[in-house]
DSSP file (Angstrom, degrees, kcal/mol; ACC not computed):
  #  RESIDUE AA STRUCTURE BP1 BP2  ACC     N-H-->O    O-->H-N    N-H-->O    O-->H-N    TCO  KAPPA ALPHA  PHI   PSI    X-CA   Y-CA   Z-CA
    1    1 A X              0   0    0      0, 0.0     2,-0.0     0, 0.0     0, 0.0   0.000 360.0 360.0 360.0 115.8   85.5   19.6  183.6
    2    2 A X        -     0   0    0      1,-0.1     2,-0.4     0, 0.0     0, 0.0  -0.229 360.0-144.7 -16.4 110.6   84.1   22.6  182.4
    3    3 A X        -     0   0    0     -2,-0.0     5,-0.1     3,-0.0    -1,-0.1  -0.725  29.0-131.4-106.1 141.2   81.2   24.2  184.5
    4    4 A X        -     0   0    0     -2,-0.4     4,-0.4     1,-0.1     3,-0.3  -0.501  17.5-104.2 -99.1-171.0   78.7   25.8  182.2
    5    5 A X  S >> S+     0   0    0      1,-0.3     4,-2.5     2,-0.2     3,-1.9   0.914 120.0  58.5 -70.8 -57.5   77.0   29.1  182.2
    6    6 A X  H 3> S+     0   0    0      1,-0.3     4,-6.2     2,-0.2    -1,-0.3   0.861 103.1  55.0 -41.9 -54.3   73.7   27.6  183.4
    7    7 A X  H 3> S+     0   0    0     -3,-0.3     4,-2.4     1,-0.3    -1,-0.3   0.785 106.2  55.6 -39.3 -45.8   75.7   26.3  186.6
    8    8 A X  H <> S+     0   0    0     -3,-1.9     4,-1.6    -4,-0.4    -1,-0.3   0.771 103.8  50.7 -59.6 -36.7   76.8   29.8  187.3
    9    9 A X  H  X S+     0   0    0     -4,-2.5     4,-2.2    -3,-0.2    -2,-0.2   0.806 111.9  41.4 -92.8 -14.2   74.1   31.0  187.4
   10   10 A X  H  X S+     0   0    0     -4,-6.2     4,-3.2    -5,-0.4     5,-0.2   0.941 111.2  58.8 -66.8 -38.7   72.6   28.9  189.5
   11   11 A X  H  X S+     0   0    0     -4,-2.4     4,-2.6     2,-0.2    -2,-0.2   0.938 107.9  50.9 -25.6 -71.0   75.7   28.9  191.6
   12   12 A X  H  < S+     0   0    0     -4,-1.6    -1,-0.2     1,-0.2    -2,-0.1   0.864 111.7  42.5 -67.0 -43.4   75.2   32.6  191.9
   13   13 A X  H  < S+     0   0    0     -4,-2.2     3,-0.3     1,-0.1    -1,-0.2   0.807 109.7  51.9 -82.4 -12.2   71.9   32.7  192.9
   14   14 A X  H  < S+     0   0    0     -4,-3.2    -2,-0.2     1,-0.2    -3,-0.2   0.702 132.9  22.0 -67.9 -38.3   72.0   29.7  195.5
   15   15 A X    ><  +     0   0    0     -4,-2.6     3,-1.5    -5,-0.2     4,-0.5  -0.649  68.9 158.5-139.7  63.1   75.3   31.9  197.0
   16   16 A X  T 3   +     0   0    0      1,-0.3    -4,-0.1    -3,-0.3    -3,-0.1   0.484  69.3  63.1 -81.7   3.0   75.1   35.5  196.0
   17   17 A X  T 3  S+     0   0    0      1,-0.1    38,-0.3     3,-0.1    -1,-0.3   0.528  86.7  73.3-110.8  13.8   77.4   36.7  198.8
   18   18 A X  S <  S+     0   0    0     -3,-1.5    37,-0.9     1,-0.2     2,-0.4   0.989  84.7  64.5 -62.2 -58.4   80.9   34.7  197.7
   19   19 A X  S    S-     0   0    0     -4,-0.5     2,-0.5    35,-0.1    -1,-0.2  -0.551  89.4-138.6 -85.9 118.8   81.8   36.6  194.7
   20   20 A X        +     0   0    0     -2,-0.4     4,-0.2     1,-0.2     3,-0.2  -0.579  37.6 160.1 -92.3 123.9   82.7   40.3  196.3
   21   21 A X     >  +     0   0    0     -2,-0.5     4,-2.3     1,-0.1     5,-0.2  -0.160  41.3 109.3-117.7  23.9   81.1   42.8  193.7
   22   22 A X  H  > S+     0   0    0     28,-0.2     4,-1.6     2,-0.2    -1,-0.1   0.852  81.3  51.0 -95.4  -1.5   81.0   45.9  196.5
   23   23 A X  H  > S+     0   0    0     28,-0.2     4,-3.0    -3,-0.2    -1,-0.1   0.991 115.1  42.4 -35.5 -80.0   84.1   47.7  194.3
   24   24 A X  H  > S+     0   0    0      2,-0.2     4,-2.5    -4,-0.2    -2,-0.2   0.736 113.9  49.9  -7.0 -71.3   82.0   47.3  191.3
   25   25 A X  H  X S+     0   0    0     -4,-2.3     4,-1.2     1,-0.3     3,-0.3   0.972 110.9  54.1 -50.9 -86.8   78.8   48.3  193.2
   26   26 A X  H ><>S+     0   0    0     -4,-1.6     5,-1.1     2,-0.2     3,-0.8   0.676 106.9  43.1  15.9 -95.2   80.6   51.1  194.3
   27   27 A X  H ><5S+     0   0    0     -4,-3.0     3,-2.0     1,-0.2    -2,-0.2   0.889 108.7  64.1 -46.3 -60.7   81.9   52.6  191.0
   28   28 A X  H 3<5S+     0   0    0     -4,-2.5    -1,-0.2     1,-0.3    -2,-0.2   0.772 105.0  42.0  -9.3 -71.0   78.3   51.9  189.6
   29   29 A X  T <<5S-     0   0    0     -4,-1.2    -1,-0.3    -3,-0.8    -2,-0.2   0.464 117.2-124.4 -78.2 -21.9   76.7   54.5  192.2
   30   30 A X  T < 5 +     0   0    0     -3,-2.0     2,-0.4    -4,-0.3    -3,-0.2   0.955  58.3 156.6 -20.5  81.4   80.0   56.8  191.1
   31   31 A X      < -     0   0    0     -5,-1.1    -1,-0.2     3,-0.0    -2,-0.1  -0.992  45.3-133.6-116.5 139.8   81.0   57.0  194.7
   32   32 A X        -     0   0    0     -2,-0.4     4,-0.4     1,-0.1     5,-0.1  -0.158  28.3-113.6 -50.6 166.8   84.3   57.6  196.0
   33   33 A X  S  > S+     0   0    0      2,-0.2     4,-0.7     3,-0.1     5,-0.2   0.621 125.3  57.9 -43.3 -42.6   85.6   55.0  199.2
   34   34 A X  H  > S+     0   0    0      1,-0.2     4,-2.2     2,-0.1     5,-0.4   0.976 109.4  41.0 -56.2 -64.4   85.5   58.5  201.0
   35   35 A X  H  > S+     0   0    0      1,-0.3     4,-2.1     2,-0.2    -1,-0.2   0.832 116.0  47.0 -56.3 -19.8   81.7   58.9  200.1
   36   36 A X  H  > S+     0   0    0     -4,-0.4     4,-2.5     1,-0.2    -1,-0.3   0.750 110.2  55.2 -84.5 -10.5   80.7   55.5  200.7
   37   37 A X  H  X>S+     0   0    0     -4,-0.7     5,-0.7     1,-0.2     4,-0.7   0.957 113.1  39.8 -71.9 -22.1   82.6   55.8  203.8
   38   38 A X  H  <5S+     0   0    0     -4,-2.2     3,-0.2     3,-0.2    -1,-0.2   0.913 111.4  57.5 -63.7 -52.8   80.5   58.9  204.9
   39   39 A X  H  <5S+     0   0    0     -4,-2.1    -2,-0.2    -5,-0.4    -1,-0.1   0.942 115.1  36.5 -55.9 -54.9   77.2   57.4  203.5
   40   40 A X  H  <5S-     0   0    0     -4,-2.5    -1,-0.2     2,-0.1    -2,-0.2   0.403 109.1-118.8 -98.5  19.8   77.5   54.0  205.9
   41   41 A X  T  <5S+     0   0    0     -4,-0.7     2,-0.2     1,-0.3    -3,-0.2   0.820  75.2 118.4  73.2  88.9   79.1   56.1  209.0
   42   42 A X  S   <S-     0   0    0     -5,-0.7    -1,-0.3     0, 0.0    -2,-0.1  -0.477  75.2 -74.5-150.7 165.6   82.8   53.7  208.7
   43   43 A X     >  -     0   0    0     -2,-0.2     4,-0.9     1,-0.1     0, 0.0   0.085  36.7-125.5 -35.6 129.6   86.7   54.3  208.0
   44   44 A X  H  > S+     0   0    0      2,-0.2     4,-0.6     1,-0.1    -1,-0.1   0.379 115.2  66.2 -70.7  -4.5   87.3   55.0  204.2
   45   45 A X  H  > S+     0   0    0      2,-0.2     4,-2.1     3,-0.1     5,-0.1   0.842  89.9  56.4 -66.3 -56.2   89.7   51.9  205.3
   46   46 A X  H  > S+     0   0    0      1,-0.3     4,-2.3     2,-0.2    -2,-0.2   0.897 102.0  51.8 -53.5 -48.5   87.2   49.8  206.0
   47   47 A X  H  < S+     0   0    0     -4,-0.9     4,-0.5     2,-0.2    -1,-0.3   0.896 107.3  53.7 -57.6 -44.0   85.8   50.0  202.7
   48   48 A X  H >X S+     0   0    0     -4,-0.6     3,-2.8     1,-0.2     4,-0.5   0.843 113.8  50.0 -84.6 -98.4   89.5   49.3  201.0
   49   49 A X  H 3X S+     0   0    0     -4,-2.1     4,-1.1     1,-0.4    -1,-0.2   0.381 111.9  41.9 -83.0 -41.0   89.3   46.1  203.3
   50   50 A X  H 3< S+     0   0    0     -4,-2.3    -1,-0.4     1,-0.2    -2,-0.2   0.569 109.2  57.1 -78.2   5.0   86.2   45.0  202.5
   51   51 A X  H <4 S+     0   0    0     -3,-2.8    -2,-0.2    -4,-0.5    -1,-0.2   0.561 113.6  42.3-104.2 -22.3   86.6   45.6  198.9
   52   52 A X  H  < S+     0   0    0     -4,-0.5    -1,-0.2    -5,-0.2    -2,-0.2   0.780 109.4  62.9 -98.7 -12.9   89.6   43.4  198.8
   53   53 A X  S  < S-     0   0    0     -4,-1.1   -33,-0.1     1,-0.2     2,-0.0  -0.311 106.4 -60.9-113.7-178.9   88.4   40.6  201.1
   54   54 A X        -     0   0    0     -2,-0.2     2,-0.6     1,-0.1    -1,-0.2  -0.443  62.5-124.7 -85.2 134.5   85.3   37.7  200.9
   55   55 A X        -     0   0    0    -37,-0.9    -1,-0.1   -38,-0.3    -4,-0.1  -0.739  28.6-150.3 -85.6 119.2   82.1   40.2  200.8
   56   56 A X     >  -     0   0    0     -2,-0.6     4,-0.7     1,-0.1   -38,-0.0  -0.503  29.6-107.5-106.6 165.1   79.5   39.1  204.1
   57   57 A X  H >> S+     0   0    0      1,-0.2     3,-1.7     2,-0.2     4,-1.6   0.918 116.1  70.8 -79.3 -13.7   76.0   39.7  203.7
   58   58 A X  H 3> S+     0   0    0      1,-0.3     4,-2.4     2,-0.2    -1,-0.2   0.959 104.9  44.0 -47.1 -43.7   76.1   42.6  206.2
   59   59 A X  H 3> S+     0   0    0      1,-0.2     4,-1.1     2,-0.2    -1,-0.3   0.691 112.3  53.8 -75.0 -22.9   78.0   44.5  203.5
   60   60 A X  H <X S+     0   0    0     -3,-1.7     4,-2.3    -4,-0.7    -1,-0.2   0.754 110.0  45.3 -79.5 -33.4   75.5   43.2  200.8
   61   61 A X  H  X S+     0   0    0     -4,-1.6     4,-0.6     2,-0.2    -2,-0.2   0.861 111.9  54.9 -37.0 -53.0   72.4   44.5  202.7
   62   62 A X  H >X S+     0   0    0     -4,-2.4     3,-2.5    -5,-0.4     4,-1.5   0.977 112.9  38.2 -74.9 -61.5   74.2   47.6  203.2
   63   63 A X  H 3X S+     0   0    0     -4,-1.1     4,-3.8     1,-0.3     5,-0.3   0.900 111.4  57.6 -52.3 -52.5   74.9   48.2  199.5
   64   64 A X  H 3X S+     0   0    0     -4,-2.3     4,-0.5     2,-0.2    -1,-0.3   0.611 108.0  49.4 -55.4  -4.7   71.6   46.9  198.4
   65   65 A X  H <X S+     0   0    0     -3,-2.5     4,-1.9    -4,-0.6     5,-0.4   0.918 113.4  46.2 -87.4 -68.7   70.1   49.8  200.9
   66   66 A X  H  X S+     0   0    0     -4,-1.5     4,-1.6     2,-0.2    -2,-0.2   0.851 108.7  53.8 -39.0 -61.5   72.4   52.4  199.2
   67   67 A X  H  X S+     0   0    0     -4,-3.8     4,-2.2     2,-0.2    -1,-0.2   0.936 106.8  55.8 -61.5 -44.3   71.5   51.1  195.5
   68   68 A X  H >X S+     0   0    0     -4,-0.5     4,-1.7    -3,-0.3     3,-1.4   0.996 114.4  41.3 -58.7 -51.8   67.4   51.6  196.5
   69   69 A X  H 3X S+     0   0    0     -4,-1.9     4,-2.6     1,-0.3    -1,-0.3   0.878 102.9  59.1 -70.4 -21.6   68.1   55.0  197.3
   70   70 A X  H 3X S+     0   0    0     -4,-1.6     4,-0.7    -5,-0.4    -1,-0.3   0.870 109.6  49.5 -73.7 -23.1   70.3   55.9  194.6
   71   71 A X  H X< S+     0   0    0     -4,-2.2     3,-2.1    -3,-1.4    -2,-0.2   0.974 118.9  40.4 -94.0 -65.2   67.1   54.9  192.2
   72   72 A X  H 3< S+     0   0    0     -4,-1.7     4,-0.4     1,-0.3    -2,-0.2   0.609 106.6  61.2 -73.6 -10.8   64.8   57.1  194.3
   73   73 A X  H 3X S+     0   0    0     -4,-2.6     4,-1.5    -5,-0.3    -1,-0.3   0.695  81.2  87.0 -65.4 -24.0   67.2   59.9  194.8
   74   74 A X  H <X S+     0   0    0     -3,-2.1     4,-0.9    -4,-0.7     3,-0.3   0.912  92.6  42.5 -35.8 -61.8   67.5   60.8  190.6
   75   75 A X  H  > S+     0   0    0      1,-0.3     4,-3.3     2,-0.2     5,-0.3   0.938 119.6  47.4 -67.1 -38.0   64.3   63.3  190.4
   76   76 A X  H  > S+     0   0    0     -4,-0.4     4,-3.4    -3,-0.3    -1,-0.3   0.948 112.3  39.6 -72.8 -35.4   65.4   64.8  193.4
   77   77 A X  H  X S+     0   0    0     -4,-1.5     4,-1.2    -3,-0.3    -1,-0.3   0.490 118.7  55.0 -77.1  -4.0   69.2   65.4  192.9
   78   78 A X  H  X S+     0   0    0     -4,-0.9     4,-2.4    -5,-0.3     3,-0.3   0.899 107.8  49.8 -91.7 -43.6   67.9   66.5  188.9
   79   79 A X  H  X S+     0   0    0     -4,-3.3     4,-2.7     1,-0.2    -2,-0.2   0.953 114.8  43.1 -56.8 -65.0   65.5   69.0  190.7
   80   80 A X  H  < S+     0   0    0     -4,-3.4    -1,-0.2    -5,-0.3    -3,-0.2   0.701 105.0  61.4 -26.6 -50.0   68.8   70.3  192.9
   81   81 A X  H >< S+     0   0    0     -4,-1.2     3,-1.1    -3,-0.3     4,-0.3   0.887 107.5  53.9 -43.4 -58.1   71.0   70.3  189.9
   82   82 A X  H >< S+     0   0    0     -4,-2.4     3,-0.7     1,-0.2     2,-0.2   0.961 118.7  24.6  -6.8-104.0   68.4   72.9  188.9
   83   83 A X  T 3X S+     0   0    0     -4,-2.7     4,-1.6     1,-0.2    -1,-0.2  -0.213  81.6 111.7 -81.3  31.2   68.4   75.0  191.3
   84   84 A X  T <4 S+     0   0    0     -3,-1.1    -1,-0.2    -2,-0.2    27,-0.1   0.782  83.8  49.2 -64.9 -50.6   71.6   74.6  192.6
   85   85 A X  T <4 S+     0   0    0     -3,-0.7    -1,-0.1    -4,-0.3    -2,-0.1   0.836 116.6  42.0 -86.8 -39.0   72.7   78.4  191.4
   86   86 A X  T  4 S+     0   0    0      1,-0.2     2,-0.3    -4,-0.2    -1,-0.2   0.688 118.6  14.9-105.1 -26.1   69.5   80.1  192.8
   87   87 A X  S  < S-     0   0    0     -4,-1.6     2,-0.9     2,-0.0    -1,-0.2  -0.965  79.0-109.8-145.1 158.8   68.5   78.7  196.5
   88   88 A X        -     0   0    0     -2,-0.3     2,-0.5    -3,-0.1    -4,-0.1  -0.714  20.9-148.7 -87.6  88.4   70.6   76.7  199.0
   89   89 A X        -     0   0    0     -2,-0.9     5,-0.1    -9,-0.2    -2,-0.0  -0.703  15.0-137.6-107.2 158.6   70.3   73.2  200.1
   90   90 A X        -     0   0    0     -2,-0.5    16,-0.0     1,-0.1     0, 0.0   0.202  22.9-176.5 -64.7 171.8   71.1   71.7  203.2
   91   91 A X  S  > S+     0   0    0     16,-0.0     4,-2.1    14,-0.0    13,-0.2  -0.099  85.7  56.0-111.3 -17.3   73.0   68.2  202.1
   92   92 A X  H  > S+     0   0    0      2,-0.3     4,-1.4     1,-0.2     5,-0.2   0.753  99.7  54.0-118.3 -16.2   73.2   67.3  205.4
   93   93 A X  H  4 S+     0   0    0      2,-0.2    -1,-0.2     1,-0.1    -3,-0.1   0.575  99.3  57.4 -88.0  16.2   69.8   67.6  206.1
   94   94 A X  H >4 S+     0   0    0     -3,-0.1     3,-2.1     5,-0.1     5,-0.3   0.809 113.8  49.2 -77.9 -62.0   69.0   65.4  203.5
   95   95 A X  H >< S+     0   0    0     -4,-2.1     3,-0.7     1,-0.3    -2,-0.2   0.656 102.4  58.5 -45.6 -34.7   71.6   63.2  206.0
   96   96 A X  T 3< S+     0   0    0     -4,-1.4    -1,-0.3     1,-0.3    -3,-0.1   0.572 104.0  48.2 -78.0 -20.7   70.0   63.9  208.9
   97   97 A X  T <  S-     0   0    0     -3,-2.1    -1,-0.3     2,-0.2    -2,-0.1  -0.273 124.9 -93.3-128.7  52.7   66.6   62.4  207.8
   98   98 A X  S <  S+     0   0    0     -3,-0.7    -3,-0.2     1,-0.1     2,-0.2   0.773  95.2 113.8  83.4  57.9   68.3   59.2  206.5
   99   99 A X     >  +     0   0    0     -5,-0.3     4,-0.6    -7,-0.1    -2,-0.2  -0.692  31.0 147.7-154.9  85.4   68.9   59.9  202.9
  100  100 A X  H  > S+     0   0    0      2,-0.2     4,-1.1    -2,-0.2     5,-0.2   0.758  70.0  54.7 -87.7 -39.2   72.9   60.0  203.1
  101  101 A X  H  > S+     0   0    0      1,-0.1     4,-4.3     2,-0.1     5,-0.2   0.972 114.4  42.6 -70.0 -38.4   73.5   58.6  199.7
  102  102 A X  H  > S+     0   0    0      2,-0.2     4,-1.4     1,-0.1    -2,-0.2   0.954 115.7  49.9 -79.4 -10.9   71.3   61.5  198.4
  103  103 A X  H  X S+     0   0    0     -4,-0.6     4,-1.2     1,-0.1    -3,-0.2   0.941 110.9  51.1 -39.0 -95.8   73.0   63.8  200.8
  104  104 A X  H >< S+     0   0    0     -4,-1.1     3,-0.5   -13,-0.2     4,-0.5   0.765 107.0  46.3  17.5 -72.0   76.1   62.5  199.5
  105  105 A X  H >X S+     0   0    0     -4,-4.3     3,-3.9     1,-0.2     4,-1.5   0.996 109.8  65.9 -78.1 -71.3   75.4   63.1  195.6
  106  106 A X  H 3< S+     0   0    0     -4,-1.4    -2,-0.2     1,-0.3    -1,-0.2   0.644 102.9  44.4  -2.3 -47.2   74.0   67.2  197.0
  107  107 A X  T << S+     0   0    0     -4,-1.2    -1,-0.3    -3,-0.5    -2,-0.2   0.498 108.0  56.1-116.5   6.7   77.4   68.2  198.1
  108  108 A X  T <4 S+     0   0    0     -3,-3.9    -2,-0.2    -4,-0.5    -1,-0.1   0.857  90.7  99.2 -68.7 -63.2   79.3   66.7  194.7
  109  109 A X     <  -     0   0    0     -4,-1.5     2,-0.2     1,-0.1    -4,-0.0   0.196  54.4-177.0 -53.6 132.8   76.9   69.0  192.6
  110  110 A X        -     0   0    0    -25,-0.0     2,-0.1     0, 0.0    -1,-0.1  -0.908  33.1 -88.0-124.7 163.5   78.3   72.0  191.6
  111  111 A X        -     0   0    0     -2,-0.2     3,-0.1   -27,-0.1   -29,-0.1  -0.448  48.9-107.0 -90.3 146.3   76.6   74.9  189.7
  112  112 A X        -     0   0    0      1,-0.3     2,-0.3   -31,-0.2    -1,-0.1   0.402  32.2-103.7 -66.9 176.9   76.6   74.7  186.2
  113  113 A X        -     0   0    0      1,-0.2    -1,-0.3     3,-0.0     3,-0.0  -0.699  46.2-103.3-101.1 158.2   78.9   77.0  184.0
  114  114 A X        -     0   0    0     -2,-0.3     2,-0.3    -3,-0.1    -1,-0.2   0.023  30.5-102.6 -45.4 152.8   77.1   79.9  182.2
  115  115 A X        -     0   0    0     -2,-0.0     2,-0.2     2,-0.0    -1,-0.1  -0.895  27.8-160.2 -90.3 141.1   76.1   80.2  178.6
  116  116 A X        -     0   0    0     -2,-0.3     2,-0.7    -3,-0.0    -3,-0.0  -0.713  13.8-131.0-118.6 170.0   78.0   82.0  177.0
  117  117 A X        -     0   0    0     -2,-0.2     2,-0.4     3,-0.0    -2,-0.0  -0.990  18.2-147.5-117.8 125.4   76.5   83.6  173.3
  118  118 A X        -     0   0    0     -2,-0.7     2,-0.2     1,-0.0     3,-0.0  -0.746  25.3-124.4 -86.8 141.3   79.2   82.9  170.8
  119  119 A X        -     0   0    0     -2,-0.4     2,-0.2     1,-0.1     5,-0.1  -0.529  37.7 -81.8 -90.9 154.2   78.6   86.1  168.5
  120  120 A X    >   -     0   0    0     -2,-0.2     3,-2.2     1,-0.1    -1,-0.1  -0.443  39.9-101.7 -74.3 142.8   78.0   85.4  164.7
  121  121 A X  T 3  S+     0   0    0      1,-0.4     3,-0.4     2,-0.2    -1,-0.1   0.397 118.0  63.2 -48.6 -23.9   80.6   84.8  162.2
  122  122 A X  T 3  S+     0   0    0      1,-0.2    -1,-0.4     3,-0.0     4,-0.1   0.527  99.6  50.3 -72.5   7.7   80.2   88.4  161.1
  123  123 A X  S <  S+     0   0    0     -3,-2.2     2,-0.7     1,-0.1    -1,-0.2   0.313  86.7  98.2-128.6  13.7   81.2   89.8  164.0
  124  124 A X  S    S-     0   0    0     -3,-0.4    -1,-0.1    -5,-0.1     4,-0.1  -0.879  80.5-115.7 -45.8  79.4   84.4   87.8  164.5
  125  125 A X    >   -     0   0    0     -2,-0.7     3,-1.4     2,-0.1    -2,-0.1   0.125  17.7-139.1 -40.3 123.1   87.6   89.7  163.4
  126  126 A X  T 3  S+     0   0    0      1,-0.3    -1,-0.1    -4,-0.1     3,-0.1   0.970  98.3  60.5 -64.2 -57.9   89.0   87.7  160.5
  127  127 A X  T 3  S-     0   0    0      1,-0.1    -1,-0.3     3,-0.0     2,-0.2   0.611 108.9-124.2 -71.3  -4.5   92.6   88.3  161.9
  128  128 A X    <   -     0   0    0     -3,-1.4    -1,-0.1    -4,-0.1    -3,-0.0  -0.516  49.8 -12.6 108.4-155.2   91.8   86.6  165.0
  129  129 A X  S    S-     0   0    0     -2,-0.2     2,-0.4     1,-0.1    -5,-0.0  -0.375  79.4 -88.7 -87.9 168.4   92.0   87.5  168.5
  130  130 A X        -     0   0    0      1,-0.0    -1,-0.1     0, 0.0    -2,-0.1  -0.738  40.8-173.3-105.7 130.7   93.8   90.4  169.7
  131  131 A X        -     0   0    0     -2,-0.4     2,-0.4     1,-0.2    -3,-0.0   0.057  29.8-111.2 -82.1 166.2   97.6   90.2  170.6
  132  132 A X        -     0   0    0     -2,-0.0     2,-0.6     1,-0.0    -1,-0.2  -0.764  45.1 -93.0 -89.6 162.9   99.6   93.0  172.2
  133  133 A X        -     0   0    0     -2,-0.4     2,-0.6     3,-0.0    -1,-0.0  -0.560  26.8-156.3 -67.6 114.0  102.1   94.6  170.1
  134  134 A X        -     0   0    0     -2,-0.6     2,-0.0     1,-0.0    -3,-0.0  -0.907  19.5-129.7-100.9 130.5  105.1   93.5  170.2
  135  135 A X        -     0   0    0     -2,-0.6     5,-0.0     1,-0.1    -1,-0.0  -0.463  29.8-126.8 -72.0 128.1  107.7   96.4  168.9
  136  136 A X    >>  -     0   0    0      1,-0.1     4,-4.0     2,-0.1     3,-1.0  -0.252  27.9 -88.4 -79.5-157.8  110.2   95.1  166.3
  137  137 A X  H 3> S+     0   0    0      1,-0.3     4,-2.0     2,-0.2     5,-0.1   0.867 124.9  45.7 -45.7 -48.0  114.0   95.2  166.4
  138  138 A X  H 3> S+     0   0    0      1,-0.2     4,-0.7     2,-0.2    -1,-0.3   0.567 104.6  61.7 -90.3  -3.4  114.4   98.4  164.8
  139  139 A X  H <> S+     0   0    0     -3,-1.0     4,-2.8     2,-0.2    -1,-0.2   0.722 112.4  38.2 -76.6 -43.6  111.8  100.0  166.9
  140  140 A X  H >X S+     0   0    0     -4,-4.0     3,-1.2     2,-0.2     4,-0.9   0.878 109.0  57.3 -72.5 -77.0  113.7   99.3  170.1
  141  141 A X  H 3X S+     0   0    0     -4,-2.0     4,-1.3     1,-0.3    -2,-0.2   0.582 112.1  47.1 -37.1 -37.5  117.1   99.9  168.8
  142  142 A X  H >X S+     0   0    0     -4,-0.7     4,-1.8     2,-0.2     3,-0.9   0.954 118.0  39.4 -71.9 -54.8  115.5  103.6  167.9
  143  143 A X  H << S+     0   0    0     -4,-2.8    -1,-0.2    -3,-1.2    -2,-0.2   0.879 113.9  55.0 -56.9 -21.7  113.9  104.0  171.4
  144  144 A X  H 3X S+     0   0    0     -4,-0.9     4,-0.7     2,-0.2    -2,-0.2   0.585 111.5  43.1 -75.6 -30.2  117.1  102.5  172.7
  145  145 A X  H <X S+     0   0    0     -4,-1.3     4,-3.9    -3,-0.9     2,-0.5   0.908 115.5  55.6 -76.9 -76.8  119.6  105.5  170.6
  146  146 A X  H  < S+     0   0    0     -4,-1.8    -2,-0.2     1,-0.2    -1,-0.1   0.271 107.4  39.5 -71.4  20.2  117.1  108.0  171.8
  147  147 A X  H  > S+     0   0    0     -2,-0.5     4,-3.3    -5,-0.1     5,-0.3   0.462 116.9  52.3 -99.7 -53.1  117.2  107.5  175.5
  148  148 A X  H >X S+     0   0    0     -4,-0.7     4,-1.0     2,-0.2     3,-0.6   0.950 111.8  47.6 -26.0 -71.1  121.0  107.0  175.1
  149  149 A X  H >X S+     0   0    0     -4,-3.9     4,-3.0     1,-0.2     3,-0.7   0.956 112.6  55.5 -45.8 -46.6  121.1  110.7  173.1
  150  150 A X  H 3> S+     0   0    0     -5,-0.4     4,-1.2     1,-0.2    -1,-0.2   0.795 101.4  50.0 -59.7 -33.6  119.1  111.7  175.9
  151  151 A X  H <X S+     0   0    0     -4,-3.3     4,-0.8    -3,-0.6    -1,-0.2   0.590 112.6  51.7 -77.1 -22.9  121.4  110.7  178.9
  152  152 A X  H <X S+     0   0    0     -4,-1.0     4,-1.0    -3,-0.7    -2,-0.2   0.667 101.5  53.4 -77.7 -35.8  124.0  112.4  177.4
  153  153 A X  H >X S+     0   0    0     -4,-3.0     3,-3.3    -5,-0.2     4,-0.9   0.909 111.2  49.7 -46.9 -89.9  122.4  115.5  176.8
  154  154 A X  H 3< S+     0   0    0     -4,-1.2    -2,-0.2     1,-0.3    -1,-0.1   0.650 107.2  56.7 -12.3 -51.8  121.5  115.5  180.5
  155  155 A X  H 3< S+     0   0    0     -4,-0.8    -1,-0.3     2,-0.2    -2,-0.2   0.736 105.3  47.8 -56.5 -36.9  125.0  114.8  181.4
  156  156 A X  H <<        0   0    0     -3,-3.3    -2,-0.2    -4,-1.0    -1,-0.1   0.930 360.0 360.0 -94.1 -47.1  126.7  117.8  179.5
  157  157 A X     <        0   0    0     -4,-0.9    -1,-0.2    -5,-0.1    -2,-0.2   0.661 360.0 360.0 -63.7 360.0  124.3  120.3  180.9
């Protein structure tokens, strides 16, 4: 027999801790198993173990703690992104005062590339960018005769 949708979802809310979603969850936050490992102080192992095994609520608490900050870390990690180039901050004293994921997200960011001004289409050499010269054949064979003549001169005097 067929269990329908409705079932599931009661199912799912009567028992939310069966079906282990902390990969998911995970990926969601775009954290590495190294960062989450960092964020809840365990073994980047431990996360592989638990990711593969029946999910307990300790590990659903934990994640649901991590997900609340991740929504009140945005403004702050957009403000950082900012100003990333221009003053330094600590990540790990974001860490220190119990804000690890946005610690965390702090020492991914890196400062943005430059703008560069692409110049206007007149000012773009129609033959395209510039190559070195490459000499042809007959330009070596001639430098190649006149070093020759030249070593032979040398020789007879």
């Amino acid at each position: 027999m067929a269990r329908s949708k409705t079932h599931e979802i009661i199912d799912e809310i009567l028992h939310p801790i069966r079906r282990n979603d902390l990969e998911a969850r995970r990926r969601r936050l775009k954290l590495s198993r190294v960062a989450l490992a960092r964020i809840l102080d365990v073994d980047p192992a431990t996360i592989y173990r638990q990711e593969r095994g029946v999910m307990s609520a300790l590990w659903d608490y934990a994640m649901r703690g991590v997900e609340a900050e991740a929504k009140l870390a945005k403004p702050v990690l957009r403000d950082h992104q900012a100003r990333v180039d221009s003053r330094d901050l600590i990540a790990d004293g974001m860490a220190e005062q119990g804000h690890r994921y946005t610690g965390e997200k702090m020492k991914q960011q890196k400062p943005r590339p430059k703008q560069v001004k692409v110049p206007a289409a007149r000012e773009i050499d129609r033959r395209g960018p510039l190559r070195p010269r490459v000499p042809s054949r007959q330009v070596v064979m001639a430098l190649a005769d006149r070093a020759e003549a030249r070593s032979r001169s040398n020789k007879q005097t």
